[in-house]
PDB file of N, CA, C and O in Angstrom, chain B, residues numbered from 101:
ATOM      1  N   UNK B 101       0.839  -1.178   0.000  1.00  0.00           N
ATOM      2  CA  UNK B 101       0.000   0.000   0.000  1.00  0.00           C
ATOM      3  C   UNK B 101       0.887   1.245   0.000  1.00  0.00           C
ATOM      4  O   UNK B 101       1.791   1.464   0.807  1.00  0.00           O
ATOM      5  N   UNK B 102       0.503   2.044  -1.029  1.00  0.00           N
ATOM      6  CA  UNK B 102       1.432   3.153  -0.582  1.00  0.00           C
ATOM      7  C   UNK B 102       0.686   4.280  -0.014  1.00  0.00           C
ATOM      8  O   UNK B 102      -0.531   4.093  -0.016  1.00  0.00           O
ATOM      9  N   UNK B 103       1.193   5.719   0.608  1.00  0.00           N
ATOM     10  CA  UNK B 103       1.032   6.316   1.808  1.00  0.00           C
ATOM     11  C   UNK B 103      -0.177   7.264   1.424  1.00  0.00           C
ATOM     12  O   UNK B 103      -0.622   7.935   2.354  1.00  0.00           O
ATOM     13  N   UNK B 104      -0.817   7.424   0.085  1.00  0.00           N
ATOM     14  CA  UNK B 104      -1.669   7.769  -0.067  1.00  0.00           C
ATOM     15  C   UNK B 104      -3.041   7.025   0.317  1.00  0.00           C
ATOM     16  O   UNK B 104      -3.996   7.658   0.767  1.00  0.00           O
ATOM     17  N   UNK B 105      -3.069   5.763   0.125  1.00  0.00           N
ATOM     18  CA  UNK B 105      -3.595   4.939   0.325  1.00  0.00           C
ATOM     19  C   UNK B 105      -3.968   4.577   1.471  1.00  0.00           C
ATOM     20  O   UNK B 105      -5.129   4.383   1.832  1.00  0.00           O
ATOM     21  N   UNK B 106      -2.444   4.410   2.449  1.00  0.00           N
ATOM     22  CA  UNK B 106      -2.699   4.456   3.838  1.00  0.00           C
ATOM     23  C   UNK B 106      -3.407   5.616   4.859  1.00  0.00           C
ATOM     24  O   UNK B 106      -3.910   5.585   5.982  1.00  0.00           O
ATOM     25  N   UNK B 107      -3.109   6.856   3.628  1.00  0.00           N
ATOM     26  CA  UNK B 107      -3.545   7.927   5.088  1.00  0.00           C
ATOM     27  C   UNK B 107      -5.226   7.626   4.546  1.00  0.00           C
ATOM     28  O   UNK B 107      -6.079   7.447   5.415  1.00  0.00           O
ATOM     29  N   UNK B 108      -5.546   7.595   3.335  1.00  0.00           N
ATOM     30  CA  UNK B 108      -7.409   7.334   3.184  1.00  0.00           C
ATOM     31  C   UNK B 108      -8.061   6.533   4.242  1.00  0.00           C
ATOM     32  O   UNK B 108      -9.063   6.737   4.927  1.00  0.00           O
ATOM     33  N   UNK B 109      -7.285   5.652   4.185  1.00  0.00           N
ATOM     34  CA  UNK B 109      -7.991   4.262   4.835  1.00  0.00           C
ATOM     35  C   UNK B 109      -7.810   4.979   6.065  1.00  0.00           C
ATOM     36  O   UNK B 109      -8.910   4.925   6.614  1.00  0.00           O
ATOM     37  N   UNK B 110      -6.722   5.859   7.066  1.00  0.00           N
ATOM     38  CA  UNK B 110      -6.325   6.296   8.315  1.00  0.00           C
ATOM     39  C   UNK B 110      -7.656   6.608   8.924  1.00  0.00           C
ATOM     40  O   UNK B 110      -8.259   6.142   9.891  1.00  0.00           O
ATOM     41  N   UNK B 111      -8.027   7.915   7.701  1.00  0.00           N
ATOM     42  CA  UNK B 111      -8.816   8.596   7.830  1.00  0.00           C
ATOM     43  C   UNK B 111     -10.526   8.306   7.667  1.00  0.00           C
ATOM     44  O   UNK B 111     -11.462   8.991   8.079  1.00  0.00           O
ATOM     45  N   UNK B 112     -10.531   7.182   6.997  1.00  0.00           N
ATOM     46  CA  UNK B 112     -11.899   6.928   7.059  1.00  0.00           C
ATOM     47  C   UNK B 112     -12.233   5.962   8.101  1.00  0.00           C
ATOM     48  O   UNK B 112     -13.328   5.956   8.664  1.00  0.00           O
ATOM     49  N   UNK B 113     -11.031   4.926   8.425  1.00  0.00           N
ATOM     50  CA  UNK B 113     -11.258   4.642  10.343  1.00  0.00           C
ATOM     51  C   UNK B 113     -11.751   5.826  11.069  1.00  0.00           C
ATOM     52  O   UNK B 113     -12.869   5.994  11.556  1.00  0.00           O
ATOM     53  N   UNK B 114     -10.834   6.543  11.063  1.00  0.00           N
ATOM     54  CA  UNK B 114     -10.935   7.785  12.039  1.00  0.00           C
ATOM     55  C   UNK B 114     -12.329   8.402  12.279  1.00  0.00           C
ATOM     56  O   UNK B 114     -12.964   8.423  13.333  1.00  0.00           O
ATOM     57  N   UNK B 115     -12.703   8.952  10.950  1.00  0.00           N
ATOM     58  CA  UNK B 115     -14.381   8.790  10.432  1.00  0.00           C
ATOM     59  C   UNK B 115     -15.354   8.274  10.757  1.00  0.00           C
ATOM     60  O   UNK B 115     -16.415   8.897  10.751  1.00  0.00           O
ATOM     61  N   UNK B 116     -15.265   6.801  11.187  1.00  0.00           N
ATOM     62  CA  UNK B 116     -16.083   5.943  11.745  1.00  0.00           C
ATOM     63  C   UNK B 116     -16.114   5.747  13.415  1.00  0.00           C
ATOM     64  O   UNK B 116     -17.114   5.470  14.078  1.00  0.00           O
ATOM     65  N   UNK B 117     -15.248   5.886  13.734  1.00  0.00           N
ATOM     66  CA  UNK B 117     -14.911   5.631  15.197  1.00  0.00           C
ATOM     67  C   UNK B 117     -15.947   7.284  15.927  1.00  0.00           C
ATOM     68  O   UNK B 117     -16.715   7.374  16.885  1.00  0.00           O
ATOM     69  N   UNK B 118     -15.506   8.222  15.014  1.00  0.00           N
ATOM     70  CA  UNK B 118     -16.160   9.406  15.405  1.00  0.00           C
ATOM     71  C   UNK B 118     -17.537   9.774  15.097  1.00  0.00           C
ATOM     72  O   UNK B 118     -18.246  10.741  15.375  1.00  0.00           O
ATOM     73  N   UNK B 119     -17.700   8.638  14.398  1.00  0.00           N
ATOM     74  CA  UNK B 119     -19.622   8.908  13.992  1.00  0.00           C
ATOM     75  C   UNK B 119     -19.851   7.901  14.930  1.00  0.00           C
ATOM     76  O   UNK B 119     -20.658   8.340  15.749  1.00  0.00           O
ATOM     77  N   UNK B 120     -19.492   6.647  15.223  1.00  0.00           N
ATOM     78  CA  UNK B 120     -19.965   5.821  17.124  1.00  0.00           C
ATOM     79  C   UNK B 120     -20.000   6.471  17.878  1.00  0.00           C
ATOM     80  O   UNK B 120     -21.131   6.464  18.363  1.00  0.00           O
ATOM     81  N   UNK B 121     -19.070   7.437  18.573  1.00  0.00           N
ATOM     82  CA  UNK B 121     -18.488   7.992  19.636  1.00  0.00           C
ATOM     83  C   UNK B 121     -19.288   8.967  19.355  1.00  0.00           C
ATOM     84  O   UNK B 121     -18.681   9.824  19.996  1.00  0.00           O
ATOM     85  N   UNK B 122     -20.096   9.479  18.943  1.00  0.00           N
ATOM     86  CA  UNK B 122     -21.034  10.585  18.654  1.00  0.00           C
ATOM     87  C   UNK B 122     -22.270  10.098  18.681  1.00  0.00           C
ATOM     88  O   UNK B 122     -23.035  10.878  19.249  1.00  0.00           O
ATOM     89  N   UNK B 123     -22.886   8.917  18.214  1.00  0.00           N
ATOM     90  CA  UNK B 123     -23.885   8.089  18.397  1.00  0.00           C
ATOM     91  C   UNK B 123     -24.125   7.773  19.710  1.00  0.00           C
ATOM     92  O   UNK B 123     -25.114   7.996  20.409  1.00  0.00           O
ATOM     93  N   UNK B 124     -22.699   7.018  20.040  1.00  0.00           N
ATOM     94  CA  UNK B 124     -23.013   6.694  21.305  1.00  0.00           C
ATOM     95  C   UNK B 124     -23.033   7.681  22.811  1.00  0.00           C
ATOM     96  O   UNK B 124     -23.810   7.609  23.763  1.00  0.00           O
ATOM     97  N   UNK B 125     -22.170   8.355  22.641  1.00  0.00           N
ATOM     98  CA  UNK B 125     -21.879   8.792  24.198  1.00  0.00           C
ATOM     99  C   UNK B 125     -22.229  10.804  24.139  1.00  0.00           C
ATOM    100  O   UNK B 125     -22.297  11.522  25.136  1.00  0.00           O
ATOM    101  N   UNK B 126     -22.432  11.380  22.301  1.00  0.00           N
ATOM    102  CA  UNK B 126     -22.867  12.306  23.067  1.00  0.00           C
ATOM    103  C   UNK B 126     -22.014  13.497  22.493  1.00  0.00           C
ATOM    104  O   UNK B 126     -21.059  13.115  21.816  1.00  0.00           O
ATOM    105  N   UNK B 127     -22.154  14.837  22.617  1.00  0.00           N
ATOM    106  CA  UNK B 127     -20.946  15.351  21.904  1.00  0.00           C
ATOM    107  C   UNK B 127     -20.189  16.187  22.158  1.00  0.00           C
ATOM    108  O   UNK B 127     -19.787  17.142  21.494  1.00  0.00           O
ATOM    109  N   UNK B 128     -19.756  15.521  24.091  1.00  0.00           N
ATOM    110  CA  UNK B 128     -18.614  15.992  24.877  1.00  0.00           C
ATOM    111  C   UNK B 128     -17.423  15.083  24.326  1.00  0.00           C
ATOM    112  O   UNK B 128     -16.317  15.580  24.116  1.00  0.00           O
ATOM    113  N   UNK B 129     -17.651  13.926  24.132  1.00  0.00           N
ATOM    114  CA  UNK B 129     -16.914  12.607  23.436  1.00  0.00           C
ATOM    115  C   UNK B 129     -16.084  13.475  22.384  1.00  0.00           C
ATOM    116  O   UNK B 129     -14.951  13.955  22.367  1.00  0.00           O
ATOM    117  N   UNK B 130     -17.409  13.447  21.327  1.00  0.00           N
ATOM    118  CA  UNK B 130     -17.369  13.917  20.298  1.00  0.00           C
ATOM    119  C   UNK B 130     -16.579  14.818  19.541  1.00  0.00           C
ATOM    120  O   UNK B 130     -16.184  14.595  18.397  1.00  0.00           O
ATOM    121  N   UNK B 131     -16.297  16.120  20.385  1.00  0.00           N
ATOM    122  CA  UNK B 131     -15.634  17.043  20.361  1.00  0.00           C
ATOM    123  C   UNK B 131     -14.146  16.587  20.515  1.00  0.00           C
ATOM    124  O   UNK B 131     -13.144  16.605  19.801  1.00  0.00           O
ATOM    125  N   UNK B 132     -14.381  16.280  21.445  1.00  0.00           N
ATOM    126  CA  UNK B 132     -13.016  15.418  21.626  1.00  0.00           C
ATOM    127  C   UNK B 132     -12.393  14.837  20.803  1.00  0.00           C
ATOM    128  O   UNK B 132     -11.443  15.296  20.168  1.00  0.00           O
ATOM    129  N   UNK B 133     -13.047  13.317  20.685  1.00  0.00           N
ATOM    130  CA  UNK B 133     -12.427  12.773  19.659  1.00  0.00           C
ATOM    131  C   UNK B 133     -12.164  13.794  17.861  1.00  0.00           C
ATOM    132  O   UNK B 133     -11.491  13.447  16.891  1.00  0.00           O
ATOM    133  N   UNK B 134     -12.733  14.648  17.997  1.00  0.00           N
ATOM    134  CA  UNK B 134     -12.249  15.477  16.676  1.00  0.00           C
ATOM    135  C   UNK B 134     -11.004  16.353  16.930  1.00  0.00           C
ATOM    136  O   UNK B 134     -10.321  16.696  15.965  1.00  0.00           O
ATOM    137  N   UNK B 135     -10.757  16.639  17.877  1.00  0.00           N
ATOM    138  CA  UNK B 135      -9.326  17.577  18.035  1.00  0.00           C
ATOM    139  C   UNK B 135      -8.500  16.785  18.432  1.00  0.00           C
ATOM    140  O   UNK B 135      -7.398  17.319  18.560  1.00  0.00           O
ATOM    141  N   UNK B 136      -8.538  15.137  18.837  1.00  0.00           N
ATOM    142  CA  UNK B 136      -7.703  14.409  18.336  1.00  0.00           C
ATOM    143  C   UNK B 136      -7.342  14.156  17.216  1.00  0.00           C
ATOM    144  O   UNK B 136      -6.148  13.979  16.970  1.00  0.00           O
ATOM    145  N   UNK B 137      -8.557  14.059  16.020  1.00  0.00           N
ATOM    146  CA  UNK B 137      -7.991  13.920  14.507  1.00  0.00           C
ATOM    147  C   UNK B 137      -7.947  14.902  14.148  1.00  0.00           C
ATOM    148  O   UNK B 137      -7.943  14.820  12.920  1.00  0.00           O
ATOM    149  N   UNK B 138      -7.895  16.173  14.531  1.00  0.00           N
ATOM    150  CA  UNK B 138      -7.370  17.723  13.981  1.00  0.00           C
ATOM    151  C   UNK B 138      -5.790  17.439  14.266  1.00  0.00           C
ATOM    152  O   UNK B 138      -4.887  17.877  13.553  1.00  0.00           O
ATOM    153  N   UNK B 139      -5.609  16.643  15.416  1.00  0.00           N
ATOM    154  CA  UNK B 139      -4.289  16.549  15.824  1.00  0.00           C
ATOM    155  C   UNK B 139      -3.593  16.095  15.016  1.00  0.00           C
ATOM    156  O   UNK B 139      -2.758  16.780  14.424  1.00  0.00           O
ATOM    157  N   UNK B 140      -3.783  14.754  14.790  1.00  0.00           N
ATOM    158  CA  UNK B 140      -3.328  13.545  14.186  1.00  0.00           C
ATOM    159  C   UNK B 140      -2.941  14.459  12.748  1.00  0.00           C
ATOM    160  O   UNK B 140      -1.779  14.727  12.443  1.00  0.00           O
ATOM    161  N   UNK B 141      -3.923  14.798  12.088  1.00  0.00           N
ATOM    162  CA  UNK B 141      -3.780  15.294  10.674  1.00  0.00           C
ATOM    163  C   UNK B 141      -2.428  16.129  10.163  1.00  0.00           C
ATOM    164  O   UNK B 141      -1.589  15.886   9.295  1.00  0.00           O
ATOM    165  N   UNK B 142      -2.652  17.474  11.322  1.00  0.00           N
ATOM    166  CA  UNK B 142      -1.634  18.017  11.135  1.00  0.00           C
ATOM    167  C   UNK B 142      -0.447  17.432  12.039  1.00  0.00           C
ATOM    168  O   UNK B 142       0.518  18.126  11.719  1.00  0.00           O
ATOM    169  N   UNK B 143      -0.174  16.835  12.666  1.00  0.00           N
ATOM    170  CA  UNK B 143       1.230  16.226  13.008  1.00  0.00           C
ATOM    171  C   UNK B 143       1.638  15.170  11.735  1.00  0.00           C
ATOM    172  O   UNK B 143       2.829  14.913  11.564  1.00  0.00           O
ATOM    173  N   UNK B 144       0.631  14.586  10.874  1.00  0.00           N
ATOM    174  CA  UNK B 144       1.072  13.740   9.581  1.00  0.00           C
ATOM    175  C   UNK B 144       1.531  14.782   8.902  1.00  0.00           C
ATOM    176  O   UNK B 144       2.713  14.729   8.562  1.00  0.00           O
ATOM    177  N   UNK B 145       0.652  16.099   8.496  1.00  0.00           N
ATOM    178  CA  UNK B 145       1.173  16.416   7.297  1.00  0.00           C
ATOM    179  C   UNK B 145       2.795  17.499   8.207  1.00  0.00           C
ATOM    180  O   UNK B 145       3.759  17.953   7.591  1.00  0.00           O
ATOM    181  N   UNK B 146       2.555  17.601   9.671  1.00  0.00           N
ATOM    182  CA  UNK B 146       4.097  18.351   9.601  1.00  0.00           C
ATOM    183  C   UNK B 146       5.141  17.606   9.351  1.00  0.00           C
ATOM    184  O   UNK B 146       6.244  18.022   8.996  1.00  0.00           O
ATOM    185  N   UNK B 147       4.728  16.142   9.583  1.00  0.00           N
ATOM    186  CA  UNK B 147       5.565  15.364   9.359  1.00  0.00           C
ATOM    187  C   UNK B 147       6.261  15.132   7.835  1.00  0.00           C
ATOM    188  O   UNK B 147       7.449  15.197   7.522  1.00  0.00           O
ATOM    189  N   UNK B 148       5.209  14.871   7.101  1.00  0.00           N
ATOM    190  CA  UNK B 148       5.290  14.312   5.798  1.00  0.00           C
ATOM    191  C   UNK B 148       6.449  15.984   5.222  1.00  0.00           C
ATOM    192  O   UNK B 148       7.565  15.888   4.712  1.00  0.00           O
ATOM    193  N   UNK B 149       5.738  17.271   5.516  1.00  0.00           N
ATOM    194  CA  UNK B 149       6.091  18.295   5.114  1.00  0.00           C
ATOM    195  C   UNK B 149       7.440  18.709   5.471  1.00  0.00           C
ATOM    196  O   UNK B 149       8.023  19.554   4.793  1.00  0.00           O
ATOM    197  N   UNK B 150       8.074  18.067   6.684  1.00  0.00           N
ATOM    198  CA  UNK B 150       9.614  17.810   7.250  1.00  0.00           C
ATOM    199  C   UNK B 150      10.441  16.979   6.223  1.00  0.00           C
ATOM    200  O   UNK B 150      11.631  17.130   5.946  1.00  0.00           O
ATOM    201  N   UNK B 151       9.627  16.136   5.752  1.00  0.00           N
ATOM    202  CA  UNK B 151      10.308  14.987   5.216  1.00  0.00           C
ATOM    203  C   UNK B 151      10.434  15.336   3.835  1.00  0.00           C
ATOM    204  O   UNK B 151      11.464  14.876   3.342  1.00  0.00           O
ATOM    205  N   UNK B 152       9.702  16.018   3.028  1.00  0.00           N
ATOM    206  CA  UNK B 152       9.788  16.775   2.220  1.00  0.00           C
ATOM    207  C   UNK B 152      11.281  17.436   1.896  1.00  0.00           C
ATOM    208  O   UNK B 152      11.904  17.547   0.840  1.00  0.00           O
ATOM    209  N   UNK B 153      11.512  17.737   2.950  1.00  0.00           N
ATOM    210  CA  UNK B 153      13.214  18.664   2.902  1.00  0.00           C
ATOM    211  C   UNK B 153      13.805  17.950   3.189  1.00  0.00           C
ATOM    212  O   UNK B 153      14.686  18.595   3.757  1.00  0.00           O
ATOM    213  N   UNK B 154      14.182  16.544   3.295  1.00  0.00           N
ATOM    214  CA  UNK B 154      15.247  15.772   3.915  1.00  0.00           C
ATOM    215  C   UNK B 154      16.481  16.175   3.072  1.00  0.00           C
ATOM    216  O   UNK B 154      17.545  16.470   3.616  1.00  0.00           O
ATOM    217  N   UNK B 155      16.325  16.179   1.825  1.00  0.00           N
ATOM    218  CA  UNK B 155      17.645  16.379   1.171  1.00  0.00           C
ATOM    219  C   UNK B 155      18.374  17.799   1.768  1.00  0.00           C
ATOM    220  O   UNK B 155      19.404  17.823   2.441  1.00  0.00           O
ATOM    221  N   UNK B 156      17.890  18.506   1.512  1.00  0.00           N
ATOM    222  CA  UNK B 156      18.216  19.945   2.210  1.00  0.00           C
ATOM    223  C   UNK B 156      18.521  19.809   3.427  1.00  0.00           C
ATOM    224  O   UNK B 156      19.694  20.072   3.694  1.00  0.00           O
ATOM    225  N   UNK B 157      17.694  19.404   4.476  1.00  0.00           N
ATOM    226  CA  UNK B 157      18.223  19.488   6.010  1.00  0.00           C
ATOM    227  C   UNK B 157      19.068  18.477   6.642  1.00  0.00           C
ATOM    228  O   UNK B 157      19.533  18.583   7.777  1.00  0.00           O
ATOM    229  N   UNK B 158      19.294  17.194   5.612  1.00  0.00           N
ATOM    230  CA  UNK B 158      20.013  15.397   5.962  1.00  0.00           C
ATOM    231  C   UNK B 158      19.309  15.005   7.158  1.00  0.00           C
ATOM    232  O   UNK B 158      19.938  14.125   7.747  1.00  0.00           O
ATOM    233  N   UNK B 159      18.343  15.299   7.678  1.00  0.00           N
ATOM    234  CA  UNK B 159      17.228  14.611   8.391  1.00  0.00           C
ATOM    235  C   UNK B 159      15.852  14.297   7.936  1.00  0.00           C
ATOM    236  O   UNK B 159      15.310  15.124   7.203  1.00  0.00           O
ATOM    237  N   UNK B 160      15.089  13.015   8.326  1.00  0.00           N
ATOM    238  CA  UNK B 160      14.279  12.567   8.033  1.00  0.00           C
ATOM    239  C   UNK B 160      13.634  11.734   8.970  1.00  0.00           C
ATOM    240  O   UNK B 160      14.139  10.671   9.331  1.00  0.00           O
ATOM    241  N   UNK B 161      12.291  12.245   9.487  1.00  0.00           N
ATOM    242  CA  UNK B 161      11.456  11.630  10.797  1.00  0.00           C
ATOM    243  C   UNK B 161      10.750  10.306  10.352  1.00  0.00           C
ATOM    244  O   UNK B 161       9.942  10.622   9.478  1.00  0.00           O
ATOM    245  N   UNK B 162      10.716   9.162  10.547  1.00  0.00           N
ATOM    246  CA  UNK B 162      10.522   7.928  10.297  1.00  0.00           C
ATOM    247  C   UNK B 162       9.011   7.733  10.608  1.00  0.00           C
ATOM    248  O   UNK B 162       8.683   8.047  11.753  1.00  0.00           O
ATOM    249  N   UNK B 163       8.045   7.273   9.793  1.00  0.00           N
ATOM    250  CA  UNK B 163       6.644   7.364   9.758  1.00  0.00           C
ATOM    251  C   UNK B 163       6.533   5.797  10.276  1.00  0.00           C
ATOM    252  O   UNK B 163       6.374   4.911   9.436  1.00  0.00           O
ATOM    253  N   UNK B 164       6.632   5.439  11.870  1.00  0.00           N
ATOM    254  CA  UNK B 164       5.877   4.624  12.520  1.00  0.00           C
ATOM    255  C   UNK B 164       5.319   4.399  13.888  1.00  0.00           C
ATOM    256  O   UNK B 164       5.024   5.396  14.546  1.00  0.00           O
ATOM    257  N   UNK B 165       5.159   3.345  14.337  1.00  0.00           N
ATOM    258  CA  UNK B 165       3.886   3.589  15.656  1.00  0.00           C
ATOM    259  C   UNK B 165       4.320   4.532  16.522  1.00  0.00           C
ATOM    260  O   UNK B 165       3.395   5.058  17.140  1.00  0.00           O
ATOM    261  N   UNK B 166       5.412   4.937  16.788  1.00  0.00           N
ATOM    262  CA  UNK B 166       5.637   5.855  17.849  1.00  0.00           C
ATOM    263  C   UNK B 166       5.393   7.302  17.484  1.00  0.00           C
ATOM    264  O   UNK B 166       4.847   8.174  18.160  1.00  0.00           O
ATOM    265  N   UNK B 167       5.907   7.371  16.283  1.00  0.00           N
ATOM    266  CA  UNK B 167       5.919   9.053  15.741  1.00  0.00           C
ATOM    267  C   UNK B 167       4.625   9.182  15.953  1.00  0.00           C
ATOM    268  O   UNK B 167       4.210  10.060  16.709  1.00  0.00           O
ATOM    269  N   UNK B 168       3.676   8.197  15.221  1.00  0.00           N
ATOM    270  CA  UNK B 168       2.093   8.918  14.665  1.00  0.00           C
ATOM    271  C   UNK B 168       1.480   8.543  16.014  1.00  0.00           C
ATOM    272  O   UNK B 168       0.383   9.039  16.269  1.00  0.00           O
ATOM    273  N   UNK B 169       1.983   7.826  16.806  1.00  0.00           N
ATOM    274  CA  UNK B 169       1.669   8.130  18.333  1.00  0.00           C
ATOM    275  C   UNK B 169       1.526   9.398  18.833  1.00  0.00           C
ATOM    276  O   UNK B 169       0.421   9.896  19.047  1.00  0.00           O
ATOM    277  N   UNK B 170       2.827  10.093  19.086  1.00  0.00           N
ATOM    278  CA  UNK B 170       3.441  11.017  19.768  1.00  0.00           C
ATOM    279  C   UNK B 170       2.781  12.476  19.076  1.00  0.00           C
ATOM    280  O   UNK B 170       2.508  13.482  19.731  1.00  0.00           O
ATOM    281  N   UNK B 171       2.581  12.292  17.390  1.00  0.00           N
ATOM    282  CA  UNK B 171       2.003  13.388  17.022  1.00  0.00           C
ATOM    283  C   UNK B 171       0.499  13.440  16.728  1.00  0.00           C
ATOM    284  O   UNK B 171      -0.169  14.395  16.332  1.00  0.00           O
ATOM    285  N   UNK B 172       0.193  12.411  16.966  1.00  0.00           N
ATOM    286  CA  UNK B 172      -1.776  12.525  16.998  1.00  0.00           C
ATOM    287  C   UNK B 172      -2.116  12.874  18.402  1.00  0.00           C
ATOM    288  O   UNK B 172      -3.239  13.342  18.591  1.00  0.00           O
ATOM    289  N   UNK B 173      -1.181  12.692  19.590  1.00  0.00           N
ATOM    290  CA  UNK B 173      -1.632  12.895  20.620  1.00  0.00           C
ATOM    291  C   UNK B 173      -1.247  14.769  20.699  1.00  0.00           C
ATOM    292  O   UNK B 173      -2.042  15.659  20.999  1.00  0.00           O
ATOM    293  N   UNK B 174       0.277  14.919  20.304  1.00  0.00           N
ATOM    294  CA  UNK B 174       0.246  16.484  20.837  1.00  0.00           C
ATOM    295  C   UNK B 174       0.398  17.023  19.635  1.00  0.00           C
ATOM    296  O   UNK B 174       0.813  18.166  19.826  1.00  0.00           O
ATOM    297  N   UNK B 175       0.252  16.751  18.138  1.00  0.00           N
ATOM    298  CA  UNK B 175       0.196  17.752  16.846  1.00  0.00           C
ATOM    299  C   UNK B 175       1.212  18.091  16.491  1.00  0.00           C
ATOM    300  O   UNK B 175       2.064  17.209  16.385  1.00  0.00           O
ATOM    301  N   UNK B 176       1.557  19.373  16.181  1.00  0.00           N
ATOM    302  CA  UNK B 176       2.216  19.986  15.493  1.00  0.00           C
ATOM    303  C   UNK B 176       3.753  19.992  16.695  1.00  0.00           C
ATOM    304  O   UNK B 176       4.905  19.618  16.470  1.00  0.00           O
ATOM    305  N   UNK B 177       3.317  20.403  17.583  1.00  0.00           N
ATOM    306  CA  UNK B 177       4.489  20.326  18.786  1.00  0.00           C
ATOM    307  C   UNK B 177       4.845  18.931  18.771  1.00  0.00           C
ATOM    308  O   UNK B 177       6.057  18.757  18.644  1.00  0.00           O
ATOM    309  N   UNK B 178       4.215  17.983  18.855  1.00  0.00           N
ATOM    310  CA  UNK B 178       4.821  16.565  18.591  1.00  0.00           C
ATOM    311  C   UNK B 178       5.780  16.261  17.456  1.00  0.00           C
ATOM    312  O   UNK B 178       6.727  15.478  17.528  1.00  0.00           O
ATOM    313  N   UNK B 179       5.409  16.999  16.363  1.00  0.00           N
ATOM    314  CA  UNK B 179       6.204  17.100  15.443  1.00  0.00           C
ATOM    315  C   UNK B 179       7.899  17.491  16.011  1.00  0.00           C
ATOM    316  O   UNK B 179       8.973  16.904  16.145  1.00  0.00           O
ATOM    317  N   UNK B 180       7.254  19.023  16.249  1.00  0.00           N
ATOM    318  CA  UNK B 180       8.728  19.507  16.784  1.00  0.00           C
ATOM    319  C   UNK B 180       9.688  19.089  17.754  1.00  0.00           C
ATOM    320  O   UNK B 180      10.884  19.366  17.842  1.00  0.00           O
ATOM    321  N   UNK B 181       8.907  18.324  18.517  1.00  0.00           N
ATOM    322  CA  UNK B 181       9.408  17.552  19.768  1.00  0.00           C
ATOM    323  C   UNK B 181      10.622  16.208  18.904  1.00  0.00           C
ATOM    324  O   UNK B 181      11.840  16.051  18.990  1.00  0.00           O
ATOM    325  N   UNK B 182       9.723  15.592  18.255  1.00  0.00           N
ATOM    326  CA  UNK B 182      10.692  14.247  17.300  1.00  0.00           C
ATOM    327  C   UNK B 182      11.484  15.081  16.756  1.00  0.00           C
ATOM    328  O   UNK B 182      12.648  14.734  16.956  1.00  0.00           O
ATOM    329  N   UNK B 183      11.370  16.379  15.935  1.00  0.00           N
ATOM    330  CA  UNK B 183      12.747  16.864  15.700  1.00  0.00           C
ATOM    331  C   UNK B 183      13.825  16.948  16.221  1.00  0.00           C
ATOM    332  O   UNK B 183      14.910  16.494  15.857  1.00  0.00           O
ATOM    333  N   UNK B 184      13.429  17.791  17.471  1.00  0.00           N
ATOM    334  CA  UNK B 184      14.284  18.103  18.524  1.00  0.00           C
ATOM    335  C   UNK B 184      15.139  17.044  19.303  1.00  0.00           C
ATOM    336  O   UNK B 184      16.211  17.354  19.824  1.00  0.00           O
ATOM    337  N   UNK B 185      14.550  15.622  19.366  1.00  0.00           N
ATOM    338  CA  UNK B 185      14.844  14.589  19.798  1.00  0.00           C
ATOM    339  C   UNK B 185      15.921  14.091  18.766  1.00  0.00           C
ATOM    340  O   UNK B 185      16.974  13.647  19.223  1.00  0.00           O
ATOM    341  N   UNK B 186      15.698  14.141  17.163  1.00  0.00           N
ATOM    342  CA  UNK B 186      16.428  13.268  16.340  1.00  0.00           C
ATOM    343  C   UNK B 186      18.010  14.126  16.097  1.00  0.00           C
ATOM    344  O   UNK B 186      19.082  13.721  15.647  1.00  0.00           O
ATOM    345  N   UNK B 187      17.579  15.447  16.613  1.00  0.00           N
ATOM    346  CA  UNK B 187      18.946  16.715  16.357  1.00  0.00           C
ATOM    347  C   UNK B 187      19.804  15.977  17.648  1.00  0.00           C
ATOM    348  O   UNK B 187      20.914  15.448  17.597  1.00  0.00           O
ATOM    349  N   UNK B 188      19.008  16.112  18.668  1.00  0.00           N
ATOM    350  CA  UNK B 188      20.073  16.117  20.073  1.00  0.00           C
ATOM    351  C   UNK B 188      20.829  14.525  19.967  1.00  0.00           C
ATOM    352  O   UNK B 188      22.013  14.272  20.189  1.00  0.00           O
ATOM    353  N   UNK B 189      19.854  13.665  19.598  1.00  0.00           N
ATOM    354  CA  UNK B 189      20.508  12.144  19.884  1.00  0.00           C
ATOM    355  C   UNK B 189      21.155  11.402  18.594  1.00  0.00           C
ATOM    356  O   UNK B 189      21.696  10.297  18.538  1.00  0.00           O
ATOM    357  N   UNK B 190      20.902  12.463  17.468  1.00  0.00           N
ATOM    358  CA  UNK B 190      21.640  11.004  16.621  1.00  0.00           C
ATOM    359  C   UNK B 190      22.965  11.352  16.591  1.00  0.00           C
ATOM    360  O   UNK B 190      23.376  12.505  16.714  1.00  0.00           O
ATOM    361  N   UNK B 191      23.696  10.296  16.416  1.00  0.00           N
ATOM    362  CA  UNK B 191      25.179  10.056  16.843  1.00  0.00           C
ATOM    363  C   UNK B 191      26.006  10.033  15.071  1.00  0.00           C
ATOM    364  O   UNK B 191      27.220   9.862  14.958  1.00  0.00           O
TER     365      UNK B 191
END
């Protein structure tokens, strides 16, 4: 699958989970669960948009469970955070 593919499918999970969670519990949930995938979105595309410049900057943030962890939970600062992490520690 390639990453176009993957973020559709991401996103139409995402889609579904938030039309239950809105069905079911209400739309304190609701709210919620959407500024988690406001999150998620833009920590992919700061990501993808970092990675974009790898040639230019010789860094490149690695698209798996931890990153899209770390940046669906805190966004765009999650982003910057894995930067900041991959500057200070790689050897």
């Amino acid at each position: 699958m390639n990453q176009e593919m993957l973020l559709y499918f991401g996103l139409g999970c995402l889609g579904l989970v938030l039309l239950a969670v809105a069905l079911r519990n209400g739309l304190k949930a609701f709210f919620s669960l959407v500024r988690l995938g406001i999150n998620l979105v833009l920590g992919v595309g700061g990501m993808i948009f970092f990675n974009s410049f790898a040639a230019i900057t010789g860094m490149a943030l690695p698209i798996n469970l931890f990153t899209l962890f770390s940046t669906g939970i805190l966004g765009l600062p999650g982003v910057l955070l894995l930067i900041a992490l991959k500057y200070f520690f790689t050897v």
